[in-house]
C-alpha positions as CSV (number, residue, x, y, z in Angstrom):
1,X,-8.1,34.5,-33.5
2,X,-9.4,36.4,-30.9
3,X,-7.1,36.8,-27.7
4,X,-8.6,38.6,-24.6
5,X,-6.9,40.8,-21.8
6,X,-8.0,41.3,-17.9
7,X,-6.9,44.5,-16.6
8,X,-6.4,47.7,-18.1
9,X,-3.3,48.7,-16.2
10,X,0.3,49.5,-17.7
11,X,1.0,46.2,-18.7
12,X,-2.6,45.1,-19.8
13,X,-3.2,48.0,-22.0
14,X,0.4,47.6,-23.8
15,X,-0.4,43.7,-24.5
16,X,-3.8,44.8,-25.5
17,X,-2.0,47.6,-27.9
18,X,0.9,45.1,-29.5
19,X,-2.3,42.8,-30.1
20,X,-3.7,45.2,-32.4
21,X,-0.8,46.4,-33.8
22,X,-0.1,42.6,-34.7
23,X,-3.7,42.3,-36.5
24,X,-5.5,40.5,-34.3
25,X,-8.9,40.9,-32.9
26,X,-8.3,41.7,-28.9
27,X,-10.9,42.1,-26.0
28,X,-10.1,44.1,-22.6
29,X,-11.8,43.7,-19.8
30,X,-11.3,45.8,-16.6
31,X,-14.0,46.1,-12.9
32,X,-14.7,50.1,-13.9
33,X,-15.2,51.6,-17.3
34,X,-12.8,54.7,-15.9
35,X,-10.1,52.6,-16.3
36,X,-11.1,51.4,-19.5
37,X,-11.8,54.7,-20.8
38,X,-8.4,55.7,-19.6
39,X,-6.4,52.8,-21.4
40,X,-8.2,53.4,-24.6
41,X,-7.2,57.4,-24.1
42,X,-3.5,56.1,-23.2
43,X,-3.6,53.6,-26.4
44,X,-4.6,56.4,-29.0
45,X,-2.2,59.1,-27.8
46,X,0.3,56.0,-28.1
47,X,-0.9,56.0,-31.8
48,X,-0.8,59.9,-32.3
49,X,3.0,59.7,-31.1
50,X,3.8,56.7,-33.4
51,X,2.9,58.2,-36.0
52,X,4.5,61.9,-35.3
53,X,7.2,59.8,-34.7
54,X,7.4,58.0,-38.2
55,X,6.9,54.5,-36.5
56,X,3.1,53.9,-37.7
57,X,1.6,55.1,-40.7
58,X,-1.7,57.3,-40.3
59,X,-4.0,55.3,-41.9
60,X,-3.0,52.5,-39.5
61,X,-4.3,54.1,-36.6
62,X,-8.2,53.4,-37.1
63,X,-8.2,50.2,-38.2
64,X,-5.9,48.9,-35.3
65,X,-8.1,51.1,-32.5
66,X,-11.2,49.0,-34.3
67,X,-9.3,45.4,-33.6
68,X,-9.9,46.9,-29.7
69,X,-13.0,45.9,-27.6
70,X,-13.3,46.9,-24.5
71,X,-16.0,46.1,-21.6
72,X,-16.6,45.8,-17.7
73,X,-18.6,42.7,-18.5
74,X,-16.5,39.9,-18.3
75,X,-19.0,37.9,-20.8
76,X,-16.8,39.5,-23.5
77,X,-13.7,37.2,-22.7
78,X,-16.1,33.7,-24.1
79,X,-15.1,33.5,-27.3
80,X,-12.2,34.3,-26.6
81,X,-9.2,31.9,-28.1
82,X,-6.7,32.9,-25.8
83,X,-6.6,34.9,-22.4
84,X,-3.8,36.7,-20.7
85,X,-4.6,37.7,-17.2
């Protein structure tokens, strides 16, 4: 499964991190690559205090940033199984 994501914003990049967390393959899609960059910044630091925090295990970390796909192109979103907007 493959579930995709439109905006990057507080509630868009917490969806798209609970995705990953969950296992499953997720795509976001946002109108500038800033604001991409800047969810994908917000989603590892997330990660870094999970696991200071005891929550995640380290060697979780990679593997669930790699379930994340992120693009300005919406093209990304058609294979997509699901699509929360």
């Amino acid at each position: 499964m493959i579930i995709g994501v439109v905006g990057s914003s507080t509630m868009g990049k917490g969806l798209v991190q609970h995705i990953a967390n969950c296992g499953i393959e997720v795509r976001m899609n946002a109108r500038r690559q800033e604001a991409l960059d800047e969810a994908m910044k917000y989603i590892e630091g997330q990660y870094d205090f999970m696991i200071s925090r005891g929550w995640l295990e380290a060697d979780k970390k990679e593997p669930n940033l790699q379930r994340i796909q992120a693009s300005t192109d919406m093209t990304i979103l058609k294979d997509c199984d699901v699509v929360i907007e």
